[in-house]
ROLO-273560 format. One record per residue (C-alpha): residue in three letters; x, y, z. Coordinates in pm, 1 decimal. Example, Ala and Ser with C-alpha at 12.3 -4.5 7.8 and 13.67 -1.06 7.14 Angstrom:
! residues 2
- ALA,1230.0,-450.0,780.0;
- SER,1367.0,-106.0,714.0;
! end
This chain:
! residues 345
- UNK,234.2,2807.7,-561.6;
- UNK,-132.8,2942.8,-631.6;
- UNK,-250.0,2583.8,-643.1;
- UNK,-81.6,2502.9,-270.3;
- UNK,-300.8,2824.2,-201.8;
- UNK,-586.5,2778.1,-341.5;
- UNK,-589.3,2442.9,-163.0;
- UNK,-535.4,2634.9,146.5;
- UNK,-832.5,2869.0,72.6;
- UNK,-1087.0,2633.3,-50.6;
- UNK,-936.9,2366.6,234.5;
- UNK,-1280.5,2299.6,299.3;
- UNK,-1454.6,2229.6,-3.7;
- UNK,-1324.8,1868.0,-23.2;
- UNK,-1315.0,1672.0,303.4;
- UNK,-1464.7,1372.6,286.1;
- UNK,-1421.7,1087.5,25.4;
- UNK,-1718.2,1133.6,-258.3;
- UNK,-2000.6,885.5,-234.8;
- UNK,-1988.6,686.2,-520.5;
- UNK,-2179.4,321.6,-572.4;
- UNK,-2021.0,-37.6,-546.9;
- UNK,-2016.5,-161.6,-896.3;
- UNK,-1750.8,-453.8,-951.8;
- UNK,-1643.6,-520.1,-575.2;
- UNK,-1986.3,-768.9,-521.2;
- UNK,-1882.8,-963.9,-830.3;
- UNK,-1528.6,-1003.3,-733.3;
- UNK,-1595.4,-1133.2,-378.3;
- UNK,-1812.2,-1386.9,-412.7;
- UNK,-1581.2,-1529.1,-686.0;
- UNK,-1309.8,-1524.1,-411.2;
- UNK,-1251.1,-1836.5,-212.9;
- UNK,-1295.8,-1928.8,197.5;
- UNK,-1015.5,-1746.1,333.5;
- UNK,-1082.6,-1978.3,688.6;
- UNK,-774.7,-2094.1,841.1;
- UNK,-570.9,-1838.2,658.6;
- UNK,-364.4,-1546.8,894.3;
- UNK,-347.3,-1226.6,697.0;
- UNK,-158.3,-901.7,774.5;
- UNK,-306.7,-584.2,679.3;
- UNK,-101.3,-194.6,725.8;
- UNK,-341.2,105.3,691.4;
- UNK,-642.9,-60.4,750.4;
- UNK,-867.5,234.2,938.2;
- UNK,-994.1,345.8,671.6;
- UNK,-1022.9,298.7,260.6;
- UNK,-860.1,23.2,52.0;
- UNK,-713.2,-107.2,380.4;
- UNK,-1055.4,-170.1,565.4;
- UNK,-1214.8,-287.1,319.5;
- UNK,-983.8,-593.6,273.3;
- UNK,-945.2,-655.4,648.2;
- UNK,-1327.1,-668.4,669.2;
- UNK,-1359.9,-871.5,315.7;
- UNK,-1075.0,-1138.2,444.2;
- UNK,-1248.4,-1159.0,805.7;
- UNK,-1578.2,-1213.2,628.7;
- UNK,-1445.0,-1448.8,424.1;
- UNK,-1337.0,-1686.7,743.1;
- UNK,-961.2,-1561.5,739.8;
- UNK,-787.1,-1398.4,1084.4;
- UNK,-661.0,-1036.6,1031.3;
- UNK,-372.5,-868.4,1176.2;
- UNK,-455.0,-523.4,1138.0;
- UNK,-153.9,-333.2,1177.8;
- UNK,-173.4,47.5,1251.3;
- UNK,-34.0,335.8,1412.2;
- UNK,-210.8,387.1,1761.8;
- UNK,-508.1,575.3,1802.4;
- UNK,-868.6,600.6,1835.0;
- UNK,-957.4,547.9,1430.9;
- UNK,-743.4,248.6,1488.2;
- UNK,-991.2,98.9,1753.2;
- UNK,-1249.9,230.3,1624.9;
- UNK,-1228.3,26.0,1300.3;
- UNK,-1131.6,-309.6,1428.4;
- UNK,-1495.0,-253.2,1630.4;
- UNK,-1670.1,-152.5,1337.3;
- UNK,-1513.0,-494.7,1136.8;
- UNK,-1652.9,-698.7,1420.0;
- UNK,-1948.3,-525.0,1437.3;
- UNK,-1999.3,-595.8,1069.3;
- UNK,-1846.5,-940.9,1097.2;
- UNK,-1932.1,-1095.2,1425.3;
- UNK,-1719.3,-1348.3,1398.6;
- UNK,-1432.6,-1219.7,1244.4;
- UNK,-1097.1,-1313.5,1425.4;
- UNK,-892.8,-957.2,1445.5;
- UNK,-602.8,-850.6,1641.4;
- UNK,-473.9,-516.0,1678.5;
- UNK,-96.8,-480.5,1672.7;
- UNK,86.3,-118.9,1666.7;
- UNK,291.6,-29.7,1367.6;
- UNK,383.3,351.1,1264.3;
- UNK,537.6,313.9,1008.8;
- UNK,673.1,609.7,1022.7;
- UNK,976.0,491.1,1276.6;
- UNK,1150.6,173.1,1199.0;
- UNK,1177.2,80.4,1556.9;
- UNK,796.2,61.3,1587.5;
- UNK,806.5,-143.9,1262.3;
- UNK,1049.0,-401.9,1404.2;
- UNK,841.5,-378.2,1739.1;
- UNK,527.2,-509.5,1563.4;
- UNK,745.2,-756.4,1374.1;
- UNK,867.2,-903.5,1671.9;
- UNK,479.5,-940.4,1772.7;
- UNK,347.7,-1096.3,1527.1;
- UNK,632.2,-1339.8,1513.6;
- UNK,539.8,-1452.2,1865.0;
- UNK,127.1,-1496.6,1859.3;
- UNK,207.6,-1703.2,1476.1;
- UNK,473.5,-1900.7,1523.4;
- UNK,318.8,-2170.1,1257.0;
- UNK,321.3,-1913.2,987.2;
- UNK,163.1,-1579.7,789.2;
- UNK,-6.3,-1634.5,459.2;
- UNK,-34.2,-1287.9,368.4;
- UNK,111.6,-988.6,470.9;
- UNK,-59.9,-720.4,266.8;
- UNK,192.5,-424.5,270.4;
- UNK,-146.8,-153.7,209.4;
- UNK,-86.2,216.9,408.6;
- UNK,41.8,523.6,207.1;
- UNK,36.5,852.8,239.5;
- UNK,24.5,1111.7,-70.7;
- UNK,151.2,1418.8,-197.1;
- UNK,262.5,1553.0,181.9;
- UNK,498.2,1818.4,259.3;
- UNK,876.5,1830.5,189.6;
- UNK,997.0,1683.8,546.7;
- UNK,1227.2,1449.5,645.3;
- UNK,1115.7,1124.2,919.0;
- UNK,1295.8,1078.6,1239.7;
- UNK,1552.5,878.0,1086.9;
- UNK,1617.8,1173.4,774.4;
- UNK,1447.6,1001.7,477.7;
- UNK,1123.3,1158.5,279.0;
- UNK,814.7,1077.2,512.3;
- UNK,612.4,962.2,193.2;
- UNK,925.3,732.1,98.8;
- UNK,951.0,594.5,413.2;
- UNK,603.0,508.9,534.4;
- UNK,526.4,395.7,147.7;
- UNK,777.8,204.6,77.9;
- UNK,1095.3,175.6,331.7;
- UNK,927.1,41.6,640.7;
- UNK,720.6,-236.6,418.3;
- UNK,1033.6,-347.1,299.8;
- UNK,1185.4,-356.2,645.1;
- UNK,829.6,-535.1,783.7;
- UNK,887.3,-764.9,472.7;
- UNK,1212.1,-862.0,549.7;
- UNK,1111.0,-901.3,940.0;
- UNK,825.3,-1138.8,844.6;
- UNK,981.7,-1317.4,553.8;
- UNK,1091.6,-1630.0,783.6;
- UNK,673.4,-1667.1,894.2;
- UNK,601.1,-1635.6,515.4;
- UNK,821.9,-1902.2,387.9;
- UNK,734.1,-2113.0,711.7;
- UNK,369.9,-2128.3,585.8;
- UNK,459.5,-2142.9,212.4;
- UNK,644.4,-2476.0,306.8;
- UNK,394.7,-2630.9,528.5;
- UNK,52.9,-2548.3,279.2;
- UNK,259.2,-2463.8,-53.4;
- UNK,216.3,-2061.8,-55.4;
- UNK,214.7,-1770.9,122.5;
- UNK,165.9,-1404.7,-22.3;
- UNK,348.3,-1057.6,-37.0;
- UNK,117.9,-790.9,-143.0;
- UNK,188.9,-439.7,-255.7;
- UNK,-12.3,-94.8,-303.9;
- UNK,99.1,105.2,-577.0;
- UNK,-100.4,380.4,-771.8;
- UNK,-177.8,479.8,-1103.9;
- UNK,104.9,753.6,-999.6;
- UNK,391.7,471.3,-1049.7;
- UNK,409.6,603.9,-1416.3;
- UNK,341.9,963.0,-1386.9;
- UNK,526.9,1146.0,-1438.6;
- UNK,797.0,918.0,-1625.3;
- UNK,1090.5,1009.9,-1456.1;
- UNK,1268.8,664.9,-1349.6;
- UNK,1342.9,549.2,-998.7;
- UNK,1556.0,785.2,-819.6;
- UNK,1805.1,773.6,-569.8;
- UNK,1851.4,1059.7,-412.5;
- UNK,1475.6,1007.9,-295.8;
- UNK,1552.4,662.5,-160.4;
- UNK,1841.5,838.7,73.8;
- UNK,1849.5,1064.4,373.9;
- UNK,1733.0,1377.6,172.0;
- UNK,1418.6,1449.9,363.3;
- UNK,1320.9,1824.7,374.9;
- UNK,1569.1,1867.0,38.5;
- UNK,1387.2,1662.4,-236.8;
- UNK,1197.2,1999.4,-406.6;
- UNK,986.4,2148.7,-149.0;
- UNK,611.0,2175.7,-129.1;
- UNK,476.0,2320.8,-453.7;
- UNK,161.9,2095.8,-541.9;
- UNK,199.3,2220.7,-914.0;
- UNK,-78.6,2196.3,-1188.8;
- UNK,-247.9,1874.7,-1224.6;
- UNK,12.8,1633.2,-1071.8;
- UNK,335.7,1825.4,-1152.0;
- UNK,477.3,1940.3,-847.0;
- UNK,744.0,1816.9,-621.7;
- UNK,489.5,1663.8,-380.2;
- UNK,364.9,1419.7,-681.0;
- UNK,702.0,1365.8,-795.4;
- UNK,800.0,1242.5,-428.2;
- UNK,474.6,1053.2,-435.7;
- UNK,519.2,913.9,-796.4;
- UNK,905.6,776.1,-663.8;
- UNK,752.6,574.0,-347.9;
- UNK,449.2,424.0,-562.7;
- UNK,721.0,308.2,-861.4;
- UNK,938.9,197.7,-566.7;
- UNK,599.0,-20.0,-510.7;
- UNK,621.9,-203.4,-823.4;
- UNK,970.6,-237.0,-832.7;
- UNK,1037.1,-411.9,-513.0;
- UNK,742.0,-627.1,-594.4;
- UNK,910.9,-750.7,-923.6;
- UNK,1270.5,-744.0,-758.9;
- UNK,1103.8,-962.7,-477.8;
- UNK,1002.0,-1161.9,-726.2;
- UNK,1300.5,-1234.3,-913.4;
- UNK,1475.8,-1324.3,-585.9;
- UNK,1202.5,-1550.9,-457.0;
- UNK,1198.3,-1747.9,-776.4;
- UNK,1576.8,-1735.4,-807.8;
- UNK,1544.7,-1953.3,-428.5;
- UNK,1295.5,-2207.4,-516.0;
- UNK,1068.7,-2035.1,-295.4;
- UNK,712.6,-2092.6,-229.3;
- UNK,587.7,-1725.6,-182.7;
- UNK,459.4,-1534.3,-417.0;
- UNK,429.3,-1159.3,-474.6;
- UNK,214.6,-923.9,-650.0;
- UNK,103.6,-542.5,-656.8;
- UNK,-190.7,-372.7,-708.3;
- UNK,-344.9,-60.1,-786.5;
- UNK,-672.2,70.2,-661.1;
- UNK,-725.9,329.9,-958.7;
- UNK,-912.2,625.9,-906.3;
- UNK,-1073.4,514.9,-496.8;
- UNK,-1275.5,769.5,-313.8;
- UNK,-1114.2,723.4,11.8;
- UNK,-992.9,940.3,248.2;
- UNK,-662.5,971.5,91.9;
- UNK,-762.5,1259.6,-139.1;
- UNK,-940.7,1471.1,125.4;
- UNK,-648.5,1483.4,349.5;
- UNK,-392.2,1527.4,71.8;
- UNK,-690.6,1831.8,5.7;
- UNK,-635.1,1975.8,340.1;
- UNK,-279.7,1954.5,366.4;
- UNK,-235.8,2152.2,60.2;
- UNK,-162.7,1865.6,-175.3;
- UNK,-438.5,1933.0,-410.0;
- UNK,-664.8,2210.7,-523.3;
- UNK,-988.1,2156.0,-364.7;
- UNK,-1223.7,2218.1,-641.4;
- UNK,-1005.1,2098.1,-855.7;
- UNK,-1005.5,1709.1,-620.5;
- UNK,-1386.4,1744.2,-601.4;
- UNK,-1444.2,1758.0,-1010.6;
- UNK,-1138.4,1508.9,-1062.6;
- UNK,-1365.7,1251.1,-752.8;
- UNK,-1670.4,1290.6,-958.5;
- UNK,-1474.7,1003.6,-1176.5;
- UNK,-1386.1,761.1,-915.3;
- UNK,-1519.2,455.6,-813.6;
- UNK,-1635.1,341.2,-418.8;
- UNK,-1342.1,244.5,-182.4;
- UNK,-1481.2,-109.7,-228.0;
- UNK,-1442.6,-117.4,-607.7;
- UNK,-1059.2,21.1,-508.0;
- UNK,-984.6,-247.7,-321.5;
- UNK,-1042.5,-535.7,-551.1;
- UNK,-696.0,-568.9,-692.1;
- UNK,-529.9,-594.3,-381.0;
- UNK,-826.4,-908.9,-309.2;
- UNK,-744.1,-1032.8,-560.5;
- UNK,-377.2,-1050.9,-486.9;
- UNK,-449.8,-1193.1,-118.0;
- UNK,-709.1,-1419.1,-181.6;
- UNK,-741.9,-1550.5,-554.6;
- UNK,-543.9,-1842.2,-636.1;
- UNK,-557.4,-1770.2,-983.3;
- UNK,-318.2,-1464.9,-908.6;
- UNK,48.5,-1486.4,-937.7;
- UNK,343.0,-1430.6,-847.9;
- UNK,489.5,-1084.6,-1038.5;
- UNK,177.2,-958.6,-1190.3;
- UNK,-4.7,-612.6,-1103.8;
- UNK,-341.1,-590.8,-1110.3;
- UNK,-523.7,-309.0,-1206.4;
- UNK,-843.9,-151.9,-1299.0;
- UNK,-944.8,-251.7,-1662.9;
- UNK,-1113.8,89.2,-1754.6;
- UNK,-885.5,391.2,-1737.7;
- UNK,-901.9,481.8,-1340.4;
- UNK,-1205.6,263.7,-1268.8;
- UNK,-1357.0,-110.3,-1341.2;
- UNK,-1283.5,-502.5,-1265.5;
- UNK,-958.9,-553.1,-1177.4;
- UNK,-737.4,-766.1,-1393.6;
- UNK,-323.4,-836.4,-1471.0;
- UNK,-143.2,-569.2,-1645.1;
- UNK,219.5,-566.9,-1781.9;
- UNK,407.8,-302.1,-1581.6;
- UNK,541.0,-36.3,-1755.0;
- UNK,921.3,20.0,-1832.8;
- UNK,986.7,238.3,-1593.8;
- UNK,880.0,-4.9,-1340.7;
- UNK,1104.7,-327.5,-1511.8;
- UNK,1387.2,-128.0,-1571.4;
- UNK,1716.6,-388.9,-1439.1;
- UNK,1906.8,-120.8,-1322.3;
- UNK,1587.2,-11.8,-1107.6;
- UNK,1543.6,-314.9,-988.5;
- UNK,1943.6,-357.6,-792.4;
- UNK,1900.6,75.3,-739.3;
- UNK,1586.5,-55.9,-501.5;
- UNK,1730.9,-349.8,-337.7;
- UNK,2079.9,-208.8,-256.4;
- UNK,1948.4,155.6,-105.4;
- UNK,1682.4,11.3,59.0;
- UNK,1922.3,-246.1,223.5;
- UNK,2102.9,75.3,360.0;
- UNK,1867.9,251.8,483.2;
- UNK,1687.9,-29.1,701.6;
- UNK,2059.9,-76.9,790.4;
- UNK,2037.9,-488.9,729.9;
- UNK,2064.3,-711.4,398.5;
- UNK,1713.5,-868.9,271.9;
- UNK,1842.7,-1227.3,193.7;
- UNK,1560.5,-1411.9,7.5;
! end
């Protein structure tokens, strides 16, 4: 399409997140309790969103379990949190979760250095708007590193959860979803759920959001909101003590956008005008701190920004598409298949 081109041509006119100032994320931290003698997992946290609530929770007294796909960013940022935070208690575990094996792998880790419990996992990473491509395993890349392997790390670290939720009275599930969830407004789909990777529309970009690539995108960050709420029904359905909630960061300057830019996701020019109404990576990252660390948040609310993409974030009803019943089993049963294993709550 001329926008996949033009995004291609002008690949380098948007390449790093905009600089925008901190305007709520202050505020909303130092109304945040001690997070000391808390363990919380983090996926995705090099960078963005992610980072920021790794370094927030560690500055706030809690230990982080940062888990990310190997590499040098990946190092790099747990030295820059303890850098910033010199006595922030961090530990590094691999997780691509782009291969389910590697999921399970860091599962199995984490399982063995906590054996008294988790009191977060924070189920952060996403990708957006990439190419029509299928994983190892034959399922949508962006539905399977959004949404597939957190359910999968979910259900691996459910037993820690509920361990701690019994001992101290709660632990915490935490979702990322996106302003995308509801746009467009086509309902949860299963063919994108399934092993149609490389077949779900190929890689046209479209005009402002219209594409295939967004409607792949818009399917992992509804799938999001709905396994939060189905989560939810199931954990209050068991008498259980963990809660679960989703966020979204609204409009973030992060380095999401510029590498959806250069991987002919979105028109340059067009990202760098549509940036200029973001808000800093830190303000972003307030709903999902909110989620992990405020004990006024719970269990089956989203939180999002109050103004339209940017602001304080606060509870917001989801939107039909996201409570839709039928939605809600759709998630649960083909997610069940294609991490091969029932999620009992």
């Amino acid at each position: 399409s001329s926008v996949s081109q033009h995004a291609v041509i002008m690949g380098g006119s948007y390449s790093v997140p905009k600089d925008k100032p901190t305007k709520v994320y202050d505020e909303t931290v130092a109304k945040l309790p001690s997070m000391s003698g808390k363990v919380v997992a983090i996926t995705g946290c090099t960078s963005g969103t992610g980072f920021i609530a790794a370094k927030t929770v560690a500055a706030k007294g809690g230990e982080v379990i940062m888990l990310n796909r190997q590499s040098e960013r990946a190092e790099k940022a747990l030295k820059d949190i303890q850098e910033l935070v010199p006595a922030a208690k961090l530990l590094l575990i691999p997780c691509d979760l782009s291969d389910f094996g590697s999921v399970r792998e860091a599962a199995k880790q984490v399982r063995s250095k906590y054996p008294q419990g988790l009191d977060v996992l924070c189920n952060n990473a996403g990708i957006m708007a990439c190419a029509d491509k299928a994983c190892n395993a034959g399922f949508d890349v962006q539905m399977k590193t959004n949404h597939l392997s957190h359910f999968l790390l979910t259900k691996e670290l459910m037993p820690l959860l509920d361990k701690r939720a019994q001992s101290v009275g709660e632990a915490r599930v935490v979702n990322h979803s996106s302003g995308a969830r509801a746009f467009p407004n086509t309902p949860l789909s299963a063919a994108h759920l399934g092993k149609n990777g490389g077949n779900l529309g190929g890689d046209d970009a479209g005009w402002f959001f219209s594409g295939p690539r967004w409607e792949r995108y818009h399917q992992t960050k509804l799938a999001n909101v709905v396994f939060t709420l189905a989560l939810h029904e199931r954990l209050a359905a068991a008498g259980s003590k963990v809660k679960t909630m989703v966020a979204e960061p609204g409009l973030a300057a992060t380095n999401l956008q510029a590498t959806t830019a250069s991987e002919g996701g979105m028109n340059s020019w067009f990202t760098s005008v549509l940036m200029s109404f973001s808000q800093s990576a830190e303000d972003g990252a307030c709903g999902i701190l909110r989620c992990i660390c405020d004990p006024a948040a719970k269990s089956g609310e989203m939180f999002c920004p109050t103004g339209s993409v940017t602001g304080p974030a606060e509870p917001k009803a989801p939107e039909a598409i996201c409570t839709d019943p039928e939605s809600l089993k759709l998630l649960w049963k083909l997610s069940n298949e294609a991490i091969g294993e029932d999620f009992v709550v």
